[in-house]
C-alpha positions in Angstrom: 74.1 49.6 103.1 71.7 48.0 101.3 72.0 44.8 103.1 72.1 46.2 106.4 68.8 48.1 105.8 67.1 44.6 104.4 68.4 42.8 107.6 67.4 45.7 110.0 63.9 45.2 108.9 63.1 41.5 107.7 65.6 39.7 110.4 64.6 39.4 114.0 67.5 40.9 115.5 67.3 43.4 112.5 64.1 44.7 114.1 65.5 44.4 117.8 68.4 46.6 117.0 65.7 49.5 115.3 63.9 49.2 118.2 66.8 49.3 120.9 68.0 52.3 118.7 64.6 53.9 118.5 64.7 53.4 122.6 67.5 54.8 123.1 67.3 58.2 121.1 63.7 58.6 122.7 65.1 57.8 126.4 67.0 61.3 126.0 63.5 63.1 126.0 61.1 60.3 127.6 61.4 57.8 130.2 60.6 54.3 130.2 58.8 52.3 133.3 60.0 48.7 133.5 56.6 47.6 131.4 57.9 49.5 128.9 60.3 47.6 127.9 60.8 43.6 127.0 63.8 42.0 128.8 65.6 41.0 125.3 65.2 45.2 125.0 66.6 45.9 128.3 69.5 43.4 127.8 70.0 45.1 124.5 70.5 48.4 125.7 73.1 48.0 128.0 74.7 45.6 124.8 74.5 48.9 123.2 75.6 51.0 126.4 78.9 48.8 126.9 79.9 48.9 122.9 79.4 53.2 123.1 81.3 52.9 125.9 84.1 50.9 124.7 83.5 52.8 121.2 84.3 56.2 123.3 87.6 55.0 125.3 88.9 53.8 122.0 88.2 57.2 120.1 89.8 58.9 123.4 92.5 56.6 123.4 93.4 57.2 119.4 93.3 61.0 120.3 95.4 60.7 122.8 97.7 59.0 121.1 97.8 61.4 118.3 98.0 64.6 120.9 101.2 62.9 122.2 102.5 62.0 118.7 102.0 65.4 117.3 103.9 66.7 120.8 106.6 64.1 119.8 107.1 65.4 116.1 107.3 69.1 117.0 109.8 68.4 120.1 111.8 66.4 117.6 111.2 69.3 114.8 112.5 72.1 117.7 115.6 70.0 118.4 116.5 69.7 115.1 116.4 73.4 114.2 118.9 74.2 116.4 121.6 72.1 115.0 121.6 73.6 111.8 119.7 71.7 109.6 
């Protein structure tokens, strides 16, 4: 963590990512004009728009996957209480 704090604020991508962060958690309660914002912020955000994206399909995907696993085990569980075991 420490290492990722120190490159966050002494690397130049360090400080594009707090500001594309810092952006984006203010863009839920203001709005940005195109002035705004720098072009290497703009392309950053929908960087950061496609990875959430692809972050939350995953995450969906994994509890699906559980859901229908859990559903497997207790189907398999109810079959095998009725043969005696």
């Amino acid at each position: 963590m420490l290492w990722l704090d120190h490159a966050r604020s002494t690397t130049s991508a360090g400080r594009l990512l707090e500001r594309v962060l810092t952006l984006d958690a203010n863009s839920k309660h203001l709005s940005y004009g195109p002035s705004d914002v720098t072009v290497e912020e703009a392309q950053a955000l929908r960087v950061l728009d496609g990875e959430r994206s692809k972050w939350e399909k995953e995450l969906s995907d994994r509890r699906r996957e559980d859901w229908e696993m859990e559903q497997r085990v207790r189907e398999a569980a109810r079959k095998g209480s009725g043969r005696g075991f």
